[in-house]
C-alpha positions as CSV (number, residue, x, y, z in Angstrom):
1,X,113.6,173.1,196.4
2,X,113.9,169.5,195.0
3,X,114.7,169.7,190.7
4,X,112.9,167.5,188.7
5,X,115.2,165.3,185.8
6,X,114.0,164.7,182.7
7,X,115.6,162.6,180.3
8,X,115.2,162.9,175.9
9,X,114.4,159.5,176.6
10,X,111.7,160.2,178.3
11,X,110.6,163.1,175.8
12,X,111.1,160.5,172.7
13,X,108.9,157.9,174.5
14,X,106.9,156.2,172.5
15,X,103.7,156.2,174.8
16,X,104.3,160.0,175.4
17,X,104.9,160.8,172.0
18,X,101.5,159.0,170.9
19,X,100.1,161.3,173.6
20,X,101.2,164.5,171.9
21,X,100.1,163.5,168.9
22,X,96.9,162.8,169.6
23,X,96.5,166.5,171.5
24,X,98.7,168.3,168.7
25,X,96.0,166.9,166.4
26,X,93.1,167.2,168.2
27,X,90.0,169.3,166.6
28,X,92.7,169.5,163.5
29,X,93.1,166.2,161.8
30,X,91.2,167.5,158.6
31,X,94.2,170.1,158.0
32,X,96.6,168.8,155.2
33,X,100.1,168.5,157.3
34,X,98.0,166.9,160.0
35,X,96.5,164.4,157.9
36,X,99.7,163.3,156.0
37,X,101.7,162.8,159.4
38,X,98.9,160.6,160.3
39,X,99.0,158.6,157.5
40,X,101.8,157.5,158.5
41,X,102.2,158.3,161.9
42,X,104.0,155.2,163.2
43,X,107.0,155.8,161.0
44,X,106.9,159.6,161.5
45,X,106.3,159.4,165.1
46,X,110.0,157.0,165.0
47,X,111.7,159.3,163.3
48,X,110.4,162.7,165.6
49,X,111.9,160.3,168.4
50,X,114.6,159.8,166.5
51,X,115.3,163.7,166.1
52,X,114.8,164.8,169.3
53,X,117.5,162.1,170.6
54,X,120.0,163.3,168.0
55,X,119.4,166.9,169.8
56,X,117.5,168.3,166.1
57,X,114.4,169.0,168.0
58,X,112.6,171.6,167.4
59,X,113.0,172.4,163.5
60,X,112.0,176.0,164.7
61,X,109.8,176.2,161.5
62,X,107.0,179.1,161.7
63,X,104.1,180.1,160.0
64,X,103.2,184.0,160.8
65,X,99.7,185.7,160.5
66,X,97.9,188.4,162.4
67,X,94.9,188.0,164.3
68,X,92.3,191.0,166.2
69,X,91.4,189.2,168.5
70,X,91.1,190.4,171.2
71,X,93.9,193.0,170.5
72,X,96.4,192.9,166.7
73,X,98.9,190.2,168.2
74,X,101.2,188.3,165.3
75,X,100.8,184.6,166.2
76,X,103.5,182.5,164.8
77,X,102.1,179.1,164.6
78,X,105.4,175.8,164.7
79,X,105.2,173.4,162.3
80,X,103.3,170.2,162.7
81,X,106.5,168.1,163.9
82,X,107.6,170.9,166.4
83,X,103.6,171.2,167.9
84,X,103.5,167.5,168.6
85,X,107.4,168.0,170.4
86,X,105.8,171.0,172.8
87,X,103.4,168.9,174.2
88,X,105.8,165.7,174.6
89,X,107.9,168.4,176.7
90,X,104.6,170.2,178.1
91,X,103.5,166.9,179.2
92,X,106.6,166.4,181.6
93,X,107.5,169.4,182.3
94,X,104.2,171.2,182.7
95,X,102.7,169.3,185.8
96,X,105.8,170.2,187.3
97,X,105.4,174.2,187.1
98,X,102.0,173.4,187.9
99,X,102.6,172.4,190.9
100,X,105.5,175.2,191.6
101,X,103.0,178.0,190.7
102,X,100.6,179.8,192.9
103,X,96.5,179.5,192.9
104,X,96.7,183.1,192.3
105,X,98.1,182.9,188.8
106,X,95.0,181.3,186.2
107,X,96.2,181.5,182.9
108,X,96.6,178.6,180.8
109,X,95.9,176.6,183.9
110,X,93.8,173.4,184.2
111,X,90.7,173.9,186.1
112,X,91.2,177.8,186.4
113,X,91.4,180.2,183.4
114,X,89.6,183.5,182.4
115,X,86.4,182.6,184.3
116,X,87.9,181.7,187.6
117,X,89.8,184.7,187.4
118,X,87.5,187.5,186.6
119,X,85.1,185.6,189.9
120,X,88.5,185.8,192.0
121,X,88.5,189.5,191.3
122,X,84.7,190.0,192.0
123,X,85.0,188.8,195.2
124,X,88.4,190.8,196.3
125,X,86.5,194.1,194.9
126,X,83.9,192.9,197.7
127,X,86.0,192.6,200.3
128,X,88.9,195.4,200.3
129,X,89.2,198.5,199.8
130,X,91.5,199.8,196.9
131,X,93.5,198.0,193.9
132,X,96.1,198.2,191.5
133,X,96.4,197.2,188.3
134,X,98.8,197.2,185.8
135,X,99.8,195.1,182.7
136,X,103.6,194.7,181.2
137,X,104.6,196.4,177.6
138,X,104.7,193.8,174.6
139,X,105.4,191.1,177.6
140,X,106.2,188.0,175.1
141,X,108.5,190.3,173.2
142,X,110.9,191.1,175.9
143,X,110.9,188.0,178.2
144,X,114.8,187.7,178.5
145,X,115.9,184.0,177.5
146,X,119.0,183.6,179.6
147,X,117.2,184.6,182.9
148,X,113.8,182.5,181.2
149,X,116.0,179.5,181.3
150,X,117.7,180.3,184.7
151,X,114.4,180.1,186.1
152,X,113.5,176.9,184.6
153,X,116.8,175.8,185.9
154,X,115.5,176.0,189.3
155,X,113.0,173.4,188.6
156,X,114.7,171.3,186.6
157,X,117.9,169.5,186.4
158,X,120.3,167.0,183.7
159,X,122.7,168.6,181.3
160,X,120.3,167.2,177.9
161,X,117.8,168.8,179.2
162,X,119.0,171.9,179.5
163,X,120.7,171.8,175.9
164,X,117.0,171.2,175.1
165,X,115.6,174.1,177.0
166,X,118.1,176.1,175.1
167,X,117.6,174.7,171.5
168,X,113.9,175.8,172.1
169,X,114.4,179.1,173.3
170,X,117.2,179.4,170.4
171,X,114.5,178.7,167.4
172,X,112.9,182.5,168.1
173,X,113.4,185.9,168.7
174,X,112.5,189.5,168.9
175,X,115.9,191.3,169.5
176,X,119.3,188.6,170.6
177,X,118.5,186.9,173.7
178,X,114.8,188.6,173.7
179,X,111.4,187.0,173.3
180,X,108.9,184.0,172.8
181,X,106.7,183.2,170.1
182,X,102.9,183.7,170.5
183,X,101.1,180.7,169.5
184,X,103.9,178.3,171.1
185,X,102.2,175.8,173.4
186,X,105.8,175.7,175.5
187,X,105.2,179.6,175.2
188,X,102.7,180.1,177.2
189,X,104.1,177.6,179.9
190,X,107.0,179.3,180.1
191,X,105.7,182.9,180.1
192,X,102.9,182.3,183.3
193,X,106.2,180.6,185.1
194,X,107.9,183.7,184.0
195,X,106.2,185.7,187.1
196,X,105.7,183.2,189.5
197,X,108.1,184.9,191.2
198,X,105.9,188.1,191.7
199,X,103.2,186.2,192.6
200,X,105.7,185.4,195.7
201,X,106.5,189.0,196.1
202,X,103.0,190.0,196.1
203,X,101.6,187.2,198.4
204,X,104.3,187.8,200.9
205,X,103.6,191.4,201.4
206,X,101.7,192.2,204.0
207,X,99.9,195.5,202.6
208,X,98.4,192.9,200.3
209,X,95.8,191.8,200.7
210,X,94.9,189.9,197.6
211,X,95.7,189.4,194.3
212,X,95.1,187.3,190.9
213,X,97.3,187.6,187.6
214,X,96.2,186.4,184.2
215,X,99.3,186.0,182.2
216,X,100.7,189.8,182.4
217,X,97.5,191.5,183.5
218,X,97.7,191.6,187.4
219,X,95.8,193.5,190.0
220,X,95.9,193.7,193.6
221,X,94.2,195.0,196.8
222,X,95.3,196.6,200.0
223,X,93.5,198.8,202.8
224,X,94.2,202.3,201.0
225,X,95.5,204.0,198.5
226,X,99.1,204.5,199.8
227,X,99.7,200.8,200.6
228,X,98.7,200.4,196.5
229,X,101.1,203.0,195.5
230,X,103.9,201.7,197.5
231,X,102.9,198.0,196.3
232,X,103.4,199.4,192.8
233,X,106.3,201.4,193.1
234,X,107.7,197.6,194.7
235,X,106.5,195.7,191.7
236,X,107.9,198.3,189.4
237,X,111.0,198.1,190.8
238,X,110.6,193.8,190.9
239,X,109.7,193.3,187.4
240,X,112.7,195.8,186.0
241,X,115.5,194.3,188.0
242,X,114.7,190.3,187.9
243,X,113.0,190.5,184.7
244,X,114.1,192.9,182.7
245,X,110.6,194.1,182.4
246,X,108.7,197.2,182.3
247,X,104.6,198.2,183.2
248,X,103.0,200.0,180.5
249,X,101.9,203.4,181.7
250,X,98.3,203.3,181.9
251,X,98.3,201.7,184.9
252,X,95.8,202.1,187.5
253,X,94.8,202.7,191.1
254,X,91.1,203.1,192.0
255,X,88.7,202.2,194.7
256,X,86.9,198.8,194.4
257,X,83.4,200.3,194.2
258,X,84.1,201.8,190.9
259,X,84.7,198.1,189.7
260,X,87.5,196.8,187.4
261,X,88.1,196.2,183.4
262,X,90.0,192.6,183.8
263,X,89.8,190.0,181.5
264,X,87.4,190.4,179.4
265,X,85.0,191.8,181.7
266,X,83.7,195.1,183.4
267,X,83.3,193.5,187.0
268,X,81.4,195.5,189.4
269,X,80.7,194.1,193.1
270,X,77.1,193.4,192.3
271,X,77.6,192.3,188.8
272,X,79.6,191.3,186.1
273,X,78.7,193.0,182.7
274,X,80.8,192.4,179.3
275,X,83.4,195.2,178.1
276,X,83.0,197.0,175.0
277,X,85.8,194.5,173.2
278,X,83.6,191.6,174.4
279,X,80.4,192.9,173.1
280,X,82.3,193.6,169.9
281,X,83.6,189.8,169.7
282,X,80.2,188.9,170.2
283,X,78.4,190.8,167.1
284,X,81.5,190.1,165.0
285,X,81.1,186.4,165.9
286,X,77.0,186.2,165.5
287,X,77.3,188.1,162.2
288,X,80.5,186.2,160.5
289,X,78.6,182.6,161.3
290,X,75.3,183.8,160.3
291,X,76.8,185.1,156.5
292,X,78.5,181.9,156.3
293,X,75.1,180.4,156.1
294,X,73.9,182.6,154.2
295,X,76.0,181.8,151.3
296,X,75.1,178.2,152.1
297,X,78.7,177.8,153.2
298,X,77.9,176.0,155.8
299,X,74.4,174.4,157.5
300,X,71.4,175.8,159.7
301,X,72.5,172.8,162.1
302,X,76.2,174.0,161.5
303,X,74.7,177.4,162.6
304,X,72.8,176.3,165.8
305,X,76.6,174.7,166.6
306,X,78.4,178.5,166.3
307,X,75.6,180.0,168.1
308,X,76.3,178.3,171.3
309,X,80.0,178.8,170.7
310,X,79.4,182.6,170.1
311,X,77.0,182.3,173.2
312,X,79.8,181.1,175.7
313,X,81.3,184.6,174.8
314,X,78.9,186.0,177.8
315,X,79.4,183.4,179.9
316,X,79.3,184.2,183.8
317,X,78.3,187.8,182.6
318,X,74.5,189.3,183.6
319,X,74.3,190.0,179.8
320,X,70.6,189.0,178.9
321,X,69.4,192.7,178.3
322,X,72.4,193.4,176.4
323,X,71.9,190.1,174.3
324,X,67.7,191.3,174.0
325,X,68.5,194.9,172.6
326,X,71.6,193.3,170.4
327,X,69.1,190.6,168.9
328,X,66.3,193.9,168.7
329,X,68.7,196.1,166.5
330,X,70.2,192.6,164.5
331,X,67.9,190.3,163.8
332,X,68.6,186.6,163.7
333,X,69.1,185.3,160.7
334,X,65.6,183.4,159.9
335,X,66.6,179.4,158.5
C-alpha cells in the first residue's frame, strides 16, 4: 500500500490553519476562549504555526466533565489552541483513512453515520438468517498507543510526522501506553481506523455474509447459528491478539426475525421503532427546552428552534404513535 507524507509544514499552513479555525469555532464563537483567539486570530493563528513547527503542538490541556448521554462517558474536552490543531491534522490526514476504510464502518464518516447504519442493518436482518453482535469493554480506554500508531504507520510516512503522531498520543492516558480521550476530534479518527482491520477480517470470511460497525458496536450475519458462533469465537480471538482488546460479555446471537437493539434503535424487518434510551433522550430533551422557556430563559421562537432539534431524535423511526401518546400524557407547553 502506497503511504501518504505529510509535512508540519503542511499542518502549519496558513490556508489550512484558517480552515481549522473556522470548523474549531464553528457554532462556538460566543464562548470566551473562542472569542479572545479570534480577536486576534491573525497573530495567534502565527504563533499556533509557529508551535507546531517547533514540535510544542499539542499543549495536551483538558477540561473534564461527565455527560448521560446516551450512556455516563467522561468527555475531556482540549483546549481551544489544541481543537483548532486536530482539525489542521484531521484535515490531511483524515481523507486519507477515509479512503483506507471500508463502506461497512459509518461512524464519524461523511455521508454515512447513525442513520445509514441502523438502514444498513434493516436490510441485512431482511435478507439473512442469523447475527451477531457484540460491543468491546471501555473501547477508548484500552486502545493500545504503540500498536494505534503502528497502524497509522502503515498509512502514513516522514520521521516529523510521526514524532507528531506520537506527541498526540503522548498528551493522554488511561493506564502507560493505554487509551484516547473522548471528546478528541483526532480521537475519534483514530479509534474508527482502529478496527478497520476487522472490518477486513469480517468481509473476507466467507460465512459472512454481511456486516456494519459503528465505532465498537458491530454486528454480523451468516446462514445459521454455527457459522455466527465460529465468526465470534474468530473475532474474539482477532480483537485480543492484534488489539489488545476484549468483547464485553453480553454479547449476542439471535435470529434476524426477532430484530436488533443497534444504534439507537430497536430495528425490526418491517419497522424501525426507537429504544427505550431514545424515548428517554426524547422526553428529557422536550421537557429541559420547554422549562427553559418557562422561566423566560429563552424565547417561544427559541422554543419552536429546540423542538425540531429534539424532533430529529426520531428521525427514520415509525415513531408517530409514540410521539401522540407521549404529547397525550405531557402536554406541550402552551406559548
Amino acid at each position: 500500500m502506497k503511504r501518504i507524507r505529510i509535512d508540519l509544514e503542511q499542518i502549519a499552513g496558513h490556508a489550512n490553519l484558517t480552515l481549522a479555525l473556522h470548523k474549531a469555532a464553528s457554532g462556538k464563537r460566543h464562548r470566551d476562549p473562542i472569542s479572545r483567539f479570534l480577536q486576534q486570530a491573525e497573530k495567534n493563528l502565527n504563533q499556533l504555526a509557529q508551535a507546531i513547527l517547533d514540535g510544542r503542538m499539542p499543549y495536551g490541556d483538558f477540561r473534564s466533565f461527565i455527560i448521560h448521554n446516551p450512556k455516563r462517558r467522561t468527555i475531556h474536552a482540549a483546549c481551544f489552541e489544541d481543537r483548532v490543531f486536530h482539525h489542521a491534522l484531521i484535515n490531511l490526514a483524515g481523507p486519507v483513512l477515509e479512503r483506507a476504510m471500508l463502506s461497512t464502518s459509518f461512524a464519524c464518516r461523511p455521508a454515512l453515520g447513525v442513520h445509514r447504519a441502523a438502514d444498513s442493518a434493516q436490510q441485512s436482518i431482511r435478507r439473512y438468517g442469523w447475527y451477531g453482535k457484540i460491543d468491546i469493554d471501555s473501547y477508548f480506554a484500552c486502545i493500545d498507543q504503540d500498536i494505534l500508531l503502528s497502524t497509522l504507520l502503515r498509512r502514513f510516512k516522514g520521521q516529523a510526522f510521526e514524532s507528531q503522531l506520537q506527541r498526540l498520543l503522548a498528551c493522554y492516558h488511561t493506564r502507560p501506553g493505554k487509551g484516547l480521550p473522548i471528546g478528541s476530534l483526532t480521537s475519534q479518527y483514530f479509534a474508527n481506523y482502529y478496527l478497520d482491520g476487522l472490518d477486513r477480517l469480517l468481509n473476507e470470511s466467507p460465512e459472512v455474509r454481511a456486516h456494519v460497525r459503528y465505532m465498537d458496536d458491530i454486528v454480523w450475519w451468516c446462514d445459521d447459528k454455527q457459522q455466527v458462533q465460529e465468526i465470534l469465537l474468530r473475532v474474539q480471538n482477532w480483537l485480543h491478539e492484534q488489539r489488545q482488546l476484549t468483547v464485553k460479555p453480553n454479547w449476542q446471537i439471535q435470529q434476524s426475525d426477532q430484530g436488533i437493539r443497534f444504534c439507537g434503535y430497536r430495528i425490526l424487518p418491517g419497522v424501525m421503532r426507537m429504544s427505550m434510551r431514545r424515548k428517554r433522550r426524547y422526553q428529557q430533551r422536550r421537557l429541559y427546552w420547554e422549562h427553559q422557556c418557562r422561566q423566560e430563559w429563552i424565547t417561544p421562537a427559541q422554543l419552536q428552534t429546540a423542538y425540531a432539534a429534539v424532533h430529529s431524535i426520531t428521525q427514520g423511526t415509525d415513531s408517530l404513535g409514540w410521539r401522540r401518546r407521549n404529547l397525550l400524557q405531557h402536554p406541550a407547553l402552551v406559548v
